[in-house]
DRENDO-1510 file (C-alpha; in Angstrom, 1 decimal, always signed):
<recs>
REC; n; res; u; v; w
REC; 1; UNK; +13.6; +14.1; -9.1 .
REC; 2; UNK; +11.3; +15.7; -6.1 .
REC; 3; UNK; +8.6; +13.7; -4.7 .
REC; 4; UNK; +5.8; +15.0; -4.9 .
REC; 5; UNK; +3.1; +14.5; -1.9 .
REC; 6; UNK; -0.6; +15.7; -1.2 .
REC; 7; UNK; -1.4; +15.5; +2.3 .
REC; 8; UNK; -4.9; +14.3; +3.1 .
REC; 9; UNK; -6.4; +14.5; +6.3 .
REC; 10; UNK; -9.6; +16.3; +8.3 .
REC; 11; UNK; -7.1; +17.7; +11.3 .
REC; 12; UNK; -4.6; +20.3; +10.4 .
REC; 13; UNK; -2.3; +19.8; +13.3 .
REC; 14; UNK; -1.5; +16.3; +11.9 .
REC; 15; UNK; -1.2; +18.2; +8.5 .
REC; 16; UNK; +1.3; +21.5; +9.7 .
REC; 17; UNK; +3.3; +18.3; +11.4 .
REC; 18; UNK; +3.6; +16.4; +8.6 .
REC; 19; UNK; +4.5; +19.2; +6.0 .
REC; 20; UNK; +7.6; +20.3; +8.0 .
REC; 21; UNK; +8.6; +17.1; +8.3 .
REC; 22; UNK; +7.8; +16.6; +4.2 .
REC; 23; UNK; +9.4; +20.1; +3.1 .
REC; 24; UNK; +12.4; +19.4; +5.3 .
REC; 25; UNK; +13.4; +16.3; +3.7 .
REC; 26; UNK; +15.6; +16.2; +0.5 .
REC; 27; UNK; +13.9; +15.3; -2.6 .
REC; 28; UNK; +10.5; +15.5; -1.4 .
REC; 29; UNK; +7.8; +18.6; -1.8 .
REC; 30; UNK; +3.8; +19.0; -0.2 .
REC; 31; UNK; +2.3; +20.5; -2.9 .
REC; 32; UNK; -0.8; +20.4; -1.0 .
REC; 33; UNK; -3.3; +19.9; +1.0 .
REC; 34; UNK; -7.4; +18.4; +1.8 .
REC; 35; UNK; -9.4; +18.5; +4.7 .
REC; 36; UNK; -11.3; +15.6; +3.3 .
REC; 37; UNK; -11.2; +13.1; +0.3 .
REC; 38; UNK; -13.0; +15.0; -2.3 .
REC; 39; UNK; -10.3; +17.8; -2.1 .
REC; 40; UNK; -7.6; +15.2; -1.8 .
REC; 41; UNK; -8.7; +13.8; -5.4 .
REC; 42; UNK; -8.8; +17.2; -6.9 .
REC; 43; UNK; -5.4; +18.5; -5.5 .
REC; 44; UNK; -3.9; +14.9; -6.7 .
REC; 45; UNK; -4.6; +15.8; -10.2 .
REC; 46; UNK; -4.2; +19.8; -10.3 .
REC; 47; UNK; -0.7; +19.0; -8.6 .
REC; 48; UNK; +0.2; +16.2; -10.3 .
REC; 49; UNK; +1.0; +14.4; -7.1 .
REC; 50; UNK; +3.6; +11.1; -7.1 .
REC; 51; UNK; +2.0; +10.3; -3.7 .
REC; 52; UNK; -0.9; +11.2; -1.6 .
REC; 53; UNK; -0.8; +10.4; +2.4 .
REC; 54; UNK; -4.1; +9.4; +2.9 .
REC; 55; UNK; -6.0; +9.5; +6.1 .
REC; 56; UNK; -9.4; +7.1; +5.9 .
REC; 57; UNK; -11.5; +8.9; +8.4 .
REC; 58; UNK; -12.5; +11.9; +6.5 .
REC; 59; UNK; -16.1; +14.1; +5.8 .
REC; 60; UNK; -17.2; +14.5; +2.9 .
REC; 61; UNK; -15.7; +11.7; +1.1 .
REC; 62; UNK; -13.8; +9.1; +3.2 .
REC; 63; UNK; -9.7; +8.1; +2.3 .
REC; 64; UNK; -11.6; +4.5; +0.8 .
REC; 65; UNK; -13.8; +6.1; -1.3 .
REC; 66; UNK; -11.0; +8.9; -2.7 .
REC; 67; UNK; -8.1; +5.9; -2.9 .
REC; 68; UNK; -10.8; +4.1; -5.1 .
REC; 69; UNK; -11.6; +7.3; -7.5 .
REC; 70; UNK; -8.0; +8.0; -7.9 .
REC; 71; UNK; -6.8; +4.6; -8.6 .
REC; 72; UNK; -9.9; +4.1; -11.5 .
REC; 73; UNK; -9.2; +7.8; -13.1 .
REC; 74; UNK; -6.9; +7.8; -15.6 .
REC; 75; UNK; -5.3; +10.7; -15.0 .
REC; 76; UNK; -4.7; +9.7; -11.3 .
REC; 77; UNK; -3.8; +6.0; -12.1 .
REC; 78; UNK; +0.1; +6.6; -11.0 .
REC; 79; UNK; -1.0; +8.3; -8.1 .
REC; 80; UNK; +0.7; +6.2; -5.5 .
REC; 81; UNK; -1.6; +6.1; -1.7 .
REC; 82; UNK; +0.3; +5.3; +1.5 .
REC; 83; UNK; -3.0; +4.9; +4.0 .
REC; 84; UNK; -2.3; +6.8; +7.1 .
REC; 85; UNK; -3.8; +4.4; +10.2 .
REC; 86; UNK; -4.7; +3.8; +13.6 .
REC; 87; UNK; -5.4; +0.9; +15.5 .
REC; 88; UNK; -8.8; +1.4; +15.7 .
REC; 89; UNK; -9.3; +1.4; +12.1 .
REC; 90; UNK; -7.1; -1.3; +11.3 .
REC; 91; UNK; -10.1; -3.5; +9.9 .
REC; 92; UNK; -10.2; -1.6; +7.1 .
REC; 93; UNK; -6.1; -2.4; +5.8 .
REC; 94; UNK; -7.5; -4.8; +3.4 .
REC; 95; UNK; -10.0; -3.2; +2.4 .
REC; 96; UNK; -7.8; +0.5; +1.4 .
REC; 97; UNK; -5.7; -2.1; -0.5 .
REC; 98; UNK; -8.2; -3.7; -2.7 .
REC; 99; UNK; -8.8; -0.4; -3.3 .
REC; 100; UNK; -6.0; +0.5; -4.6 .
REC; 101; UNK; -3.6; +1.9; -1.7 .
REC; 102; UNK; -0.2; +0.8; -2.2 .
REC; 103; UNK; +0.8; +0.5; +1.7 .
REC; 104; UNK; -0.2; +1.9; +4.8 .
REC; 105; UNK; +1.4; +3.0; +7.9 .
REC; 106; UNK; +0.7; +3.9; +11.7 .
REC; 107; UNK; +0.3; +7.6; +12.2 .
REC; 108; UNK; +2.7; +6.7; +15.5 .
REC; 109; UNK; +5.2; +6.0; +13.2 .
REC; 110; UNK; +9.0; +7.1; +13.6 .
REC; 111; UNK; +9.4; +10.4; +11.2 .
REC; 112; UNK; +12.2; +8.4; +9.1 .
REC; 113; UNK; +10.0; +5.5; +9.5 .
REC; 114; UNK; +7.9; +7.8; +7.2 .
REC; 115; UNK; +9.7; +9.5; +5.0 .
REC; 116; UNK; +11.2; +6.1; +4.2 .
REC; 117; UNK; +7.8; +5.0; +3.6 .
REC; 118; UNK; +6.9; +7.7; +1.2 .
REC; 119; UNK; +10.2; +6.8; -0.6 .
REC; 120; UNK; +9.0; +3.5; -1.1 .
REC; 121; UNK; +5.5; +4.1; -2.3 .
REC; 122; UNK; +7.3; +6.7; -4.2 .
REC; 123; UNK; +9.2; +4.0; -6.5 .
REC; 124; UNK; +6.6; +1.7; -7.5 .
REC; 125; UNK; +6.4; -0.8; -4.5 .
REC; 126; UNK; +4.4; -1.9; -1.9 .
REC; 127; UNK; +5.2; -0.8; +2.2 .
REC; 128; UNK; +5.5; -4.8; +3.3 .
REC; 129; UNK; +8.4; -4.6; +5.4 .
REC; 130; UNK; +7.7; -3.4; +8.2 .
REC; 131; UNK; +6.5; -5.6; +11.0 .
REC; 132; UNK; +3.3; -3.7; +12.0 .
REC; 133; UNK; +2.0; -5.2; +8.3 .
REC; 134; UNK; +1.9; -8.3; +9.4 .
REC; 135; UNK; +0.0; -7.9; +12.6 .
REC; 136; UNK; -2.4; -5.7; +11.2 .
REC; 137; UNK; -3.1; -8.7; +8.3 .
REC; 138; UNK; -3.4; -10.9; +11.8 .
REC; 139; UNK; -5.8; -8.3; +12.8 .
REC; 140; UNK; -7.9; -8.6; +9.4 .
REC; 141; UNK; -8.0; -12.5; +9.6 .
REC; 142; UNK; -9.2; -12.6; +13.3 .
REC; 143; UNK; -12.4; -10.0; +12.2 .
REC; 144; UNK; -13.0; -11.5; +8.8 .
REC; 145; UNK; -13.4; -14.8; +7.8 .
REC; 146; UNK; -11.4; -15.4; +4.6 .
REC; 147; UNK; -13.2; -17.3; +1.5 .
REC; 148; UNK; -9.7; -19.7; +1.5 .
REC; 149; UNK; -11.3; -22.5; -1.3 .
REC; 150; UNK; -12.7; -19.9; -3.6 .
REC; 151; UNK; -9.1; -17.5; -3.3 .
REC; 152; UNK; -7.0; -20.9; -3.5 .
REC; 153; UNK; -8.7; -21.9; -6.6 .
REC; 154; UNK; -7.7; -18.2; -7.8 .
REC; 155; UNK; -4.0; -19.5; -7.4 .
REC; 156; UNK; -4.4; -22.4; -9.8 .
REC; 157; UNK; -3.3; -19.6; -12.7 .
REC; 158; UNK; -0.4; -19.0; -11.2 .
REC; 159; UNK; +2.9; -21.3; -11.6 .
REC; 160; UNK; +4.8; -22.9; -9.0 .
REC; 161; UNK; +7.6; -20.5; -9.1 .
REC; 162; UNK; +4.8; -17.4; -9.0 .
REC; 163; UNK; +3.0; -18.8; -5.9 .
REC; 164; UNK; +6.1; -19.8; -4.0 .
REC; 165; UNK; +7.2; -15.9; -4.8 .
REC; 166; UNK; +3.8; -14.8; -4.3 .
REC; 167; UNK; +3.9; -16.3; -0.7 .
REC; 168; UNK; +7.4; -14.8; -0.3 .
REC; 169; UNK; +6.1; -10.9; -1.4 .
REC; 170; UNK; +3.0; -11.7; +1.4 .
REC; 171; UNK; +5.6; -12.5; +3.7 .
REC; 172; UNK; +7.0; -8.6; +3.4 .
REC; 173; UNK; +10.2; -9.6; +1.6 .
REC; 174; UNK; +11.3; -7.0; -1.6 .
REC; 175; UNK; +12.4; -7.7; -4.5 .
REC; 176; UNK; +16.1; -8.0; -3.4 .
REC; 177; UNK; +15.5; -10.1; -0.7 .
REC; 178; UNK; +13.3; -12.3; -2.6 .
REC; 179; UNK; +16.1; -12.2; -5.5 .
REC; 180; UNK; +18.9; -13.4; -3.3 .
REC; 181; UNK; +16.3; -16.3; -0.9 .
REC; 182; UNK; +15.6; -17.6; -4.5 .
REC; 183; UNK; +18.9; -17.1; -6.3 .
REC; 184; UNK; +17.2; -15.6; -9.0 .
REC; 185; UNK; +17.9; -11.7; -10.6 .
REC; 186; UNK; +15.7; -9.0; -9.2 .
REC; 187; UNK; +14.7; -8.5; -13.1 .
REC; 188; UNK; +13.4; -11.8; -13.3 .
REC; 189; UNK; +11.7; -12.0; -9.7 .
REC; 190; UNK; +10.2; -8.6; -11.0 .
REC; 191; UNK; +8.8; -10.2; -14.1 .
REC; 192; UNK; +7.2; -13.0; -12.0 .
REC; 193; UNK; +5.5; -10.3; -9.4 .
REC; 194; UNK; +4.2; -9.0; -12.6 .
REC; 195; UNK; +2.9; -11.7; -14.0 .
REC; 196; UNK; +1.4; -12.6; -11.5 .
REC; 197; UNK; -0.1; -9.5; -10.7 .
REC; 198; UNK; -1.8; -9.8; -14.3 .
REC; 199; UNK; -3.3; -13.0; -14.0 .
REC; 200; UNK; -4.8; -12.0; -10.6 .
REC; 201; UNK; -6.4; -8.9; -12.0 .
REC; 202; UNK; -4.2; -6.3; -10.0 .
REC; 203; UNK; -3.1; -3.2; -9.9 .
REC; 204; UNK; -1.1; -3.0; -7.3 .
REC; 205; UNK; +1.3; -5.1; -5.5 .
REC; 206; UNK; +0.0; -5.0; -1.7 .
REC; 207; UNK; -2.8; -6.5; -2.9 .
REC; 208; UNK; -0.9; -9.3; -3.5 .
REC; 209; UNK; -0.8; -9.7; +0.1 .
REC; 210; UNK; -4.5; -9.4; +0.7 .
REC; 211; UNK; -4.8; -12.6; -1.8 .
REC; 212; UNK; -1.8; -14.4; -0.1 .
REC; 213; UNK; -3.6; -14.4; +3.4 .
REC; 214; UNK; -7.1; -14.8; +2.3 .
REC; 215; UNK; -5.7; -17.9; +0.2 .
REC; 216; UNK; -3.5; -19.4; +3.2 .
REC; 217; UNK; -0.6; -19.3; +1.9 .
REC; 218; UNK; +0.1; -16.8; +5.0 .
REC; 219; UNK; -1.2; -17.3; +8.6 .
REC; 220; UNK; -0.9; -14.8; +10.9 .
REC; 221; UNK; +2.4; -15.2; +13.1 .
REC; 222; UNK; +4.3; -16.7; +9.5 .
REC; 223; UNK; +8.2; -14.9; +9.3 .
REC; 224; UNK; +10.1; -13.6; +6.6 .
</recs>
């Protein structure tokens, strides 16, 4: 199954780069591209895209704004975001993920770095691996001070076993790794991500993470 990717972003430089490197990689298609959110939202539905590359500083409509439209339209709600970032907009991570992005990324990135990322997205979960998550979280803290009673009283919904896991998915562990730390069957460690996800009142899981640092069960500088 091809992969299908929009390419959102106001330089088209950037863009030309990254559809050779799209186009060249197996299983993956750009089926097009916006200079700016508002186009990115349309081409997302006329092209049925499986996942839009999202820049955040856009005209017209901004990558926030346009994440937020396609993850509240219906006919855009599979539509999986990867935010495409720079350090100097790195204050906005959480906010992109509330809004519905599933990951983001640095637009320094290694190419396979990327396409591995897209992959990712591509399959339902969230880009938490990679180190640069973490200190851009440590980032978010240091700017923004986190409402820690109100989020940890959010927690009290949750089980035991569905905040220990919910602290392990904030941590950037998958699935996998989670299944074999915990000695449980990634079909059952899926079931509790879900669950959890549900009783949060979310839609996706990288906003799990948001809640697992604004609630201290993460600190910036916490491993795996």
């Amino acid at each position: 199954m091809t992969i299908r990717v929009v390419l959102a972003d106001d330089q088209a430089l950037l863009r030309g780069t990254l559809r050779l490197l799209v186009d060249n990689t197996p299983g993956m298609q750009v089926v097009g591209e916006a200079a700016n959110g508002a186009e990115a939202v349309e081409l997302a539905r006329e092209q049925r895209a499986d996942v839009v590359l999202m820049d955040i500083r856009m005209p017209v409509v901004d990558g926030l704004e346009a994440t937020r439209i396609l993850a509240s339209d219906e006919r855009t709600v599979d539509v999986k975001v990867l935010i495409l970032t720079t350090f100097e907009v790195d204050e906005y991570v959480a906010e992109a993920i509330r809004a519905g992005a599933s990951g983001f990324i640095g637009k320094g990135t290694d190419p396979q770095e990327l396409v591995d990322a897209i992959e990712t997205i591509a399959r339902g979960e969230a880009l938490l691996s990679a180190t640069a998550t973490r200190a851009l979280m440590a980032r978010f803290q240091r700017h923004v001070e986190p409402a820690w009673k109100q989020q940890t009283e959010r927690l009290h919904v949750l089980t035991p076993r569905e905040q220990e896991i919910l602290t392990l998915v904030g941590r950037g562990l998958t699935n996998d790794d989670i299944s074999g730390r915990l000695h449980l069957s990634p079909h059952t460690v899926k079931t509790h991500i879900n669950r959890a996800m549900t009783k949060l009142k979310v839609s996706e899981r990288a906003q799990l993470v948001v809640i697992a640092y604004e609630s201290g069960l993460i600190r910036p500088g916490d491993g795996p």
